[in-house]
C-alpha positions as CSV (number, residue, x, y, z in Angstrom):
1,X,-27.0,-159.1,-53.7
2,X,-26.2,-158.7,-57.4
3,X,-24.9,-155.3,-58.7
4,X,-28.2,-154.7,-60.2
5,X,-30.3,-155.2,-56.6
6,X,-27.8,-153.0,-55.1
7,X,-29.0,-149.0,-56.5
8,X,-32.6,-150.4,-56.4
9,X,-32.4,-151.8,-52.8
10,X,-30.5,-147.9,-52.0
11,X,-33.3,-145.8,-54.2
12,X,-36.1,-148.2,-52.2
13,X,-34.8,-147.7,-48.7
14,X,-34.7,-143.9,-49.5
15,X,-37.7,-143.4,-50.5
16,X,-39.2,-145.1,-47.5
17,X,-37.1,-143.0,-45.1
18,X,-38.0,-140.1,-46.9
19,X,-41.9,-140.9,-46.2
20,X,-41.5,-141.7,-42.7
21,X,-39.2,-138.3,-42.4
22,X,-42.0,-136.4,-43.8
23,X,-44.8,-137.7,-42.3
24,X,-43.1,-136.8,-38.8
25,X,-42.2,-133.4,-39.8
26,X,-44.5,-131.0,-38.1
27,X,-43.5,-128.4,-40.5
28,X,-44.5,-130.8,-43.9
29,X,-46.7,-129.2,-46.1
30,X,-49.8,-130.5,-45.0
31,X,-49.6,-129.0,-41.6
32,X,-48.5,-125.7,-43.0
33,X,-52.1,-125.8,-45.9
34,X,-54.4,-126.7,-42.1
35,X,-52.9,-123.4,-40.7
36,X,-53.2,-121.5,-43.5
37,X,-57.0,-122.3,-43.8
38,X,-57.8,-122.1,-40.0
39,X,-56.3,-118.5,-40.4
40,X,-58.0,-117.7,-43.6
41,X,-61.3,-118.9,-41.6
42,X,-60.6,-116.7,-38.8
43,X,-60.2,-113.6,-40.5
44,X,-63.0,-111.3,-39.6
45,X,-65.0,-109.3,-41.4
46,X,-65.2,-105.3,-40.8
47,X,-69.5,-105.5,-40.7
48,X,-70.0,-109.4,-40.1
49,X,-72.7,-111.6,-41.7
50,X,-75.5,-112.1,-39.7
51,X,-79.1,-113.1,-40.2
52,X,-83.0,-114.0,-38.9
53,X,-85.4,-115.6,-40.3
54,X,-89.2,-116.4,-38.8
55,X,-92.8,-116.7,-39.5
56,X,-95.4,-114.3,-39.7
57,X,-99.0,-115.3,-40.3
58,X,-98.0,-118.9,-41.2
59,X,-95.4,-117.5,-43.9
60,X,-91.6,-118.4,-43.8
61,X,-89.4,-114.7,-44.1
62,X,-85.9,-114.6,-43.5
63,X,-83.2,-111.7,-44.4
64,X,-79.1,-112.0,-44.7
65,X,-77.3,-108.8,-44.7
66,X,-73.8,-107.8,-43.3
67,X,-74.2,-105.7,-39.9
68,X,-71.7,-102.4,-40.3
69,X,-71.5,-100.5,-36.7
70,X,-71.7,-96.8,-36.2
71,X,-67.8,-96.0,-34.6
72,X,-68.6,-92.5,-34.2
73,X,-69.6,-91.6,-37.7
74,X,-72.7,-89.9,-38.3
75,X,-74.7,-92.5,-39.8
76,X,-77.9,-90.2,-41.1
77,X,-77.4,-88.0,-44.0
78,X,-73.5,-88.3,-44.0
79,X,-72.5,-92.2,-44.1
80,X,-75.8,-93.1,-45.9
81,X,-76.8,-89.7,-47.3
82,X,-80.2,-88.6,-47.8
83,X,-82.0,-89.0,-50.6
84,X,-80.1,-91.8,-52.2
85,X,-80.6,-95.8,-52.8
86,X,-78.6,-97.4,-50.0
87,X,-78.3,-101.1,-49.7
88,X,-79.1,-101.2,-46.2
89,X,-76.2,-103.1,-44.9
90,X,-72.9,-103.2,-46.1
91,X,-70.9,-105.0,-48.7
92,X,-72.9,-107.2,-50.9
93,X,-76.4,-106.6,-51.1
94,X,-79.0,-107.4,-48.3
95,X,-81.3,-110.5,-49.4
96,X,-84.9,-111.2,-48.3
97,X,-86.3,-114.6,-49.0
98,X,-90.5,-114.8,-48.5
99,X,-91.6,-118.9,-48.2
100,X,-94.7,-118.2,-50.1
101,X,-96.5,-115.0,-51.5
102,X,-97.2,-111.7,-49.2
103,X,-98.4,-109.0,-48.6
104,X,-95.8,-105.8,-47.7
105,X,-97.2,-102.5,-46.4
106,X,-100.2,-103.7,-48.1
107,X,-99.1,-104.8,-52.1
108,X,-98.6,-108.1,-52.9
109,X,-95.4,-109.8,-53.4
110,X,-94.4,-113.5,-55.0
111,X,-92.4,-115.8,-52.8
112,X,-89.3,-115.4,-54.0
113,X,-85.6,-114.0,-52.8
114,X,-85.1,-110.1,-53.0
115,X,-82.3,-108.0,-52.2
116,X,-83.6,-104.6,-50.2
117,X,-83.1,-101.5,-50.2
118,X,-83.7,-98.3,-48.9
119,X,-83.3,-94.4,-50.1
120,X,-83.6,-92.6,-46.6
121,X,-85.3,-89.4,-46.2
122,X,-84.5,-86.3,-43.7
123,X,-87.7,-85.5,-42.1
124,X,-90.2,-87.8,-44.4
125,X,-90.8,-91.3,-45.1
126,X,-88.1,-93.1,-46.3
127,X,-88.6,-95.4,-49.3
128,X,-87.9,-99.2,-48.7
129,X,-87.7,-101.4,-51.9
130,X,-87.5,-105.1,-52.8
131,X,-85.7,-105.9,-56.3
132,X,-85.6,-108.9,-57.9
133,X,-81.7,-109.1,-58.5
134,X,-81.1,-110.2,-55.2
135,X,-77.4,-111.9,-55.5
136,X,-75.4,-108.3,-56.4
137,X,-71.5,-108.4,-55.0
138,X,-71.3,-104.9,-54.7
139,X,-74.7,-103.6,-53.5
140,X,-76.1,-100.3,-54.7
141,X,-73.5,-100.3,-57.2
142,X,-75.1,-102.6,-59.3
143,X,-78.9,-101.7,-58.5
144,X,-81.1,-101.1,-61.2
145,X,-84.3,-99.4,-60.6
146,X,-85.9,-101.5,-63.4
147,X,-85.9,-104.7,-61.8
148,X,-88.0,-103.1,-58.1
149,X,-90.9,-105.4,-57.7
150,X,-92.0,-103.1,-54.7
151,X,-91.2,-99.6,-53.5
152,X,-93.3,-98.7,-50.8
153,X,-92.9,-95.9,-48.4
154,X,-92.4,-95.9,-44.6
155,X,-92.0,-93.5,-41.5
156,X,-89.1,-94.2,-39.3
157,X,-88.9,-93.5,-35.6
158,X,-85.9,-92.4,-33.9
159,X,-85.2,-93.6,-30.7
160,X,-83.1,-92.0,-27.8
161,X,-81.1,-94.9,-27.5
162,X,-78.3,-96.0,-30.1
163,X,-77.5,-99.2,-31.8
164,X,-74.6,-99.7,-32.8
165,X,-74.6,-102.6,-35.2
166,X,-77.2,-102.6,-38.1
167,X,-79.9,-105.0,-37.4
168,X,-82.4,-106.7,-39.3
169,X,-84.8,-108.9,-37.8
170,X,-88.0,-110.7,-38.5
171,X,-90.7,-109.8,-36.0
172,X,-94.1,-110.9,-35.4
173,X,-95.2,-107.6,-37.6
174,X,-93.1,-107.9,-40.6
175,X,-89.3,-106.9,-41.1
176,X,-87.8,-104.3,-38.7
177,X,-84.7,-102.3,-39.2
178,X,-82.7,-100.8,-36.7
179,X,-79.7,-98.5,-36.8
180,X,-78.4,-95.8,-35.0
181,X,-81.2,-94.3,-33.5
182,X,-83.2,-95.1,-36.5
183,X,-85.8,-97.6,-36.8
184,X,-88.1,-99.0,-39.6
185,X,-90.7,-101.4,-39.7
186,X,-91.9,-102.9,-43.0
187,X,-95.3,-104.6,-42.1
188,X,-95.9,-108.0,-43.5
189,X,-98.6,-110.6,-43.6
């Protein structure tokens, strides 16, 4: 070898040591970016995302929402206070997407995606709504009362038994809405 072979041959056998040394690490970069993503993805979140979806009548309805649970708060009046527009879930806003048109507790709605609310009610009906900016981050923070394509008002019943999760599910009546001891049923066909 030539003295001009000699630093190339050294730099070339380096760098191919190098990649095998790396490749065999267990703690190379790579490995350390997988870990980092499987925790990321296990992280759980304080009222998970959940959701149903079904038909009624021949018509496609399905709802996402986040679930939050009761842990001993009083949900009614105190948590979600009375009288006032409450996202009905947690974190970003609940969505409800209808196939085709409908009809909800008897007025007609497009098929379309809407997030829902509701405004709760001691002792009366409590007002369940359906607005057409369904993709808001931060829920009732960002509802506007303008943009309600349906506000429509419903009894509740209260149960003797408690749920402890929120849930929202698609029935063979409409959309029912169970938390707490409280439960709502928005008819649909």
């Amino acid at each position: 070898m030539n003295y001009l072979t000699k630093p190339l041959f050294s730099i070339y056998f380096f760098v191919i040591c190098l990649g095998v040394f790396s490749c065999s690490n267990p703690s190379s970069k790579s490995a350390v970016t997988v870990e980092e993503e499987t925790v990321e993805e296990s992280k759980e979140r304080a009222s998970p995302l959940k959701s149903s979806s079904g038909v009624i009548e021949g018509k496609k309805v399905s709802v996402q929402y986040s679930a939050p649970s009761v842990k001993g708060r009083v949900v009614w009046g105190d948590l979600v206070p009375y009288g006032e527009v409450w996202r009905t879930g947690a974190n970003e806003a609940t969505n409800v997407s209808f196939g085709t048109d409908v009809v909800v507790e008897g007025k007609t709605v497009k098929a379309g995606k809407y997030s829902l609310f509701t405004i709760p009610k001691e002792n009366e009906p409590w007002t369940v709504i359906l607005n057409a900016d369904w993709d808001l981050e931060h829920g009732h923070f960002q509802y506007n009362e303008e943009n309600d394509v349906l506000r429509v008002d419903v009894s509740p019943t209260f149960e003797s038994s408690s749920q402890e999760s929120l849930s929202i599910e698609v029935v063979k009546e409409g959309l029912e809405i169970k938390w707490e001891k409280a439960k709502v049923l928005l008819n649909i066909e």
